[in-house]
C-alpha positions, -999 to 999 in steps of 0.1 A, spaced: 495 250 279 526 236 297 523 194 297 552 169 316 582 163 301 612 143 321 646 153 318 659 138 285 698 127 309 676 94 319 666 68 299 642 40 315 663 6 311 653 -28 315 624 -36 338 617 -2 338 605 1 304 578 -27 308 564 -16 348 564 21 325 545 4 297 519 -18 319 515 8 339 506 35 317 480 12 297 466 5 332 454 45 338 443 47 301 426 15 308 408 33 340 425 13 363 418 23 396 446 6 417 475 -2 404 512 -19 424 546 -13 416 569 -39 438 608 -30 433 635 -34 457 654 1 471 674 19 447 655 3 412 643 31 399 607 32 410 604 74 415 618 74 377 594 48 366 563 72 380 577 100 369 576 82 333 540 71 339 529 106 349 549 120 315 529 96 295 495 99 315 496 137 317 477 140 344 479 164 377 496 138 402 497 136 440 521 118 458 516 104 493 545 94 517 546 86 551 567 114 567 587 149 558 622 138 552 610 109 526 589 142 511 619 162 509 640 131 491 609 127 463 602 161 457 643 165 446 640 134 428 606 146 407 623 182 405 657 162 387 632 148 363 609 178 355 630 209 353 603 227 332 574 218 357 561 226 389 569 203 418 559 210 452 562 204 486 533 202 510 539 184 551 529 200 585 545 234 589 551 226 622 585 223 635 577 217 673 536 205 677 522 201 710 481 196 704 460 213 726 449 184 749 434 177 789 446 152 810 413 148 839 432 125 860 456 154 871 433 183 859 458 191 839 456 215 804 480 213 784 477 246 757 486 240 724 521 252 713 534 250 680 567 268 665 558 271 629 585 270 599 578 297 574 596 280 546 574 255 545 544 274 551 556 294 518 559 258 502 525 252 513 512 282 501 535 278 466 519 240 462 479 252 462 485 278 442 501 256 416 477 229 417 447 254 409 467 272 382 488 246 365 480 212 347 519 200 350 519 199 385 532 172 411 525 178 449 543 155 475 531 154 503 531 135 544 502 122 551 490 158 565 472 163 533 439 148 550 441 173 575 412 203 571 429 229 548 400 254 541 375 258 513 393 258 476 364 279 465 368 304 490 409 302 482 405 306 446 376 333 441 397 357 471 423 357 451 432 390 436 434 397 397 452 427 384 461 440 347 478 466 333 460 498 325 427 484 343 406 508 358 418 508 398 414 526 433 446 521 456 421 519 489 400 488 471 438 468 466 445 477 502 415 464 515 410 435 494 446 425 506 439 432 543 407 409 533 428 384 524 448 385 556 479 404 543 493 427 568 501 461 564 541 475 575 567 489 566 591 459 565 578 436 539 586 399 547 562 369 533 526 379 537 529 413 540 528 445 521 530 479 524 522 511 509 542 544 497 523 571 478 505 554 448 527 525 450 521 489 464 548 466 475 532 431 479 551 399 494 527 371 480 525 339 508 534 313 479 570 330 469 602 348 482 590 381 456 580 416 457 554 430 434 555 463 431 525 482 415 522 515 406 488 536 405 485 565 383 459 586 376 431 555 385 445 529 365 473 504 369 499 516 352 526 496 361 538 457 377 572 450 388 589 420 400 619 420 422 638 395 443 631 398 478 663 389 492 686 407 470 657 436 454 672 426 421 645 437 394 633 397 381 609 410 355 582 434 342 546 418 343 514 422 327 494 410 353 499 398 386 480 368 410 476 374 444 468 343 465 452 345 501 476 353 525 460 320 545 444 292 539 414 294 558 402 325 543 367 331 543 345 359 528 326 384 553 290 372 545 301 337 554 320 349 588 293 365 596 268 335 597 296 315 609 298 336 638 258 336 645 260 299 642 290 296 666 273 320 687 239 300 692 263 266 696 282 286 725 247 298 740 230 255 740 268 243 750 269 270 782 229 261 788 238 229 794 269 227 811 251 251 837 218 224 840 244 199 851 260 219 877 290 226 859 295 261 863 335 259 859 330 244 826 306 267 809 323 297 825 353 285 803 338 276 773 319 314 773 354 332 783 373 311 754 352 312 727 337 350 731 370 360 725 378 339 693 347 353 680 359 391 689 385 387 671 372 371 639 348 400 639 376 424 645 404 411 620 387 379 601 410 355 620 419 339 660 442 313 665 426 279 666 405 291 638 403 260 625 384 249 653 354 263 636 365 249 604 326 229 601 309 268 603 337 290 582 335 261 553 292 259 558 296 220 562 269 200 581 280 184 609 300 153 607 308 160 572 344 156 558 367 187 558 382 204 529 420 188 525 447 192 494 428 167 480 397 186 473 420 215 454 433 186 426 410 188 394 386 152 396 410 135 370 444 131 390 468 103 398 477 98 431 511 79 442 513 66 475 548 60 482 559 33 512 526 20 510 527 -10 536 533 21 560 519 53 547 485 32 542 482 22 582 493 60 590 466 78 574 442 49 586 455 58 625 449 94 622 415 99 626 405 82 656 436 95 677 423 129 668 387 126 679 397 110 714 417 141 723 393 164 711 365 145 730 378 149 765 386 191 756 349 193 744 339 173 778 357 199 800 345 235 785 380 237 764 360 234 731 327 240 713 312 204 704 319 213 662 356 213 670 352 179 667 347 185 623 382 199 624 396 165 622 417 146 590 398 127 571 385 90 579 398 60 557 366 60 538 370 93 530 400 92 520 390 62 495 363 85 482 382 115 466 409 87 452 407 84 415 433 62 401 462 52 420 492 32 418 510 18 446 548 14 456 564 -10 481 602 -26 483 586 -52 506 
């Protein structure tokens, strides 16, 4: 089982060695918060990186926004060559929330242009997290932002071995499933299908796995680069993530949609008893056609809208986030706190103001309001240990 090891071109020197020391005793002590105070440029990312060496454990690190991310995650990737370090922050390179403005009657739709890289790295950071000990995730504070389930993630995964008994139509449909789309071009999340053989872009990784059915067993995996189609390697078995992260299995979309269905039919009920016919005439037109095409393909945009349904949490219960795919002993690193802290504190009651006044006005089924980051509180709650780092 792979375990941390830094990069033996550093050595921890002066100061270093005792904040490494102290506090290293401090997790195996079960400390629970911990602070490192150094001033910019002391070494403070190599001292962690030293604690989570010596600690061993899983470790998520916090920062208040993407370039900071970008700066740790080369810094932890300098220091653990043989380990997985990931990125995770919003995939969004241009976000405009779906919002109302009353006094003008003005709605504004949400538009987003989403970057694929970091989708990919998104994709590439779960993955690792539920199939590797020696992982470090870092992260902007959009990890306590509603993901989708981990269960759900992990068991729609797909498994496949050499020589295992296999019917191409079950891989095509447990990939179409899993929100992979079929074509002739393969680019991430896509694959496509020639004769017995199935070309697969996984969401996680710039590959291609090719697999080759003969005479109803697997009889061969291949893995090739996708940009140049340079053969990487010949594989036993092969791990097939969901091509999403809110992927959820067709007995729960079906209840999901009932329950969404009898929400729309009370919401409607009573927008009509108070006269406001505009208001449940859009609420009906919207969300009958999210749910046509959740029925139709197992996905809408804004699907995450029905986040409290597709995950079957009660209402007012806290979403799914990154933090619920980490194993229950991890370390988390907030870095910057005096500012990453007051960020993830802000978050949630900006979010339920705006979704307040599109639930007011017919944009929005009440349960949109469970598609939310998570509260302060919350966020204490799935906290293990954690250790603190500040200049000021």
């Amino acid at each position: 089982m792979p375990s941390f090891e830094v990069s033996g071109n550093f050595v921890p020197k002066g100061d270093q060695l005792k904040a490494i020391k102290a506090l290293s005793q401090g997790v195996f002590a079960g400390n629970t918060h911990q602070t490192l105070l150094g001033v910019t440029g002391s070494g403070k990312t190599f001292t962690v990186a030293n604690v989570i060496a010596n600690t061993q454990k899983p470790t998520l690190v916090i920062t208040h926004n993407k370039t900071l991310a970008a700066q740790l995650v080369q810094e932890f990737r300098t220091f653990f060559p043989k380990n997985a370090v990931e990125y995770f922050v919003s995939y969004y390179d241009y976000y405009q929330p779906e919002a109302y403005i009353s006094a003008t009657d003005a709605y504004i739709q949400k538009e987003v242009q989403i970057n694929e890289e970091i989708d990919r790295l998104r994709h590439a950071a779960t993955a690792a997290v539920l199939t590797r000990p020696d992982v470090v995730v870092v992260a902007s504070v959009s990890c306590i932002y509603g993901l989708g389930s981990p269960e759900f993630y992990r068991k729609g995964m797909l498994n496949l071995s050499l020589n295992e008994d296999i019917n191409r139509d079950h891989i095509i449909e447990k990939l179409i499933s899993l929100q992979y789309q079929r074509t002739n071009i393969l680019s991430r999340g896509k694959f496509r299908v020639r004769g017995e053989t199935i070309e697969i872009v996984p969401a996680g990784r710039e590959v291609i796995f090719r697999m080759e059915v003969f005479a109803g067993k697997l009889d061969k995996i291949f893995e090739f680069d996708l940009v140049t189609g340079k053969k990487l390697s010949t594989l036993k078995k092969v791990l097939i993530y969901p091509a999403k992260h809110f992927v959820v299995p067709n007995s729960v979309m079906t209840v999901a949609i009932e329950k969404i269905k009898k929400e729309l039919k009370e919401s409607v009920q009573k927008f009509e008893k108070e006269g406001k016919i505009l208001e449940a005439t859009r609420l009906s037109r919207r969300t009958r056609q999210d749910i046509a095409m959740m029925q139709e393909v197992g996905f809408c945009s804004g699907i995450e809208n029905y986040s409290r349904y597709l995950s079957g949490r009660k209402q007012a219960e806290a979403p799914c986030t990154l933090l619920d795919y980490f194993p229950d002993d991890y370390l988390v690193i907030i870095d910057e706190s005096h500012v990453s802290i007051p960020q993830i504190s802000g978050m949630y009651k900006a979010d339920q103001a705006r979704k307040k006044n599109l639930i007011k006005h017919g944009f929005r089924l009440p349960s949109a309001l469970d598609n939310r980051p998570l509260t302060f509180s919350e966020f204490e709650k799935h906290l293990g240990q954690v250790i603190y780092l500040s200049a000021t």
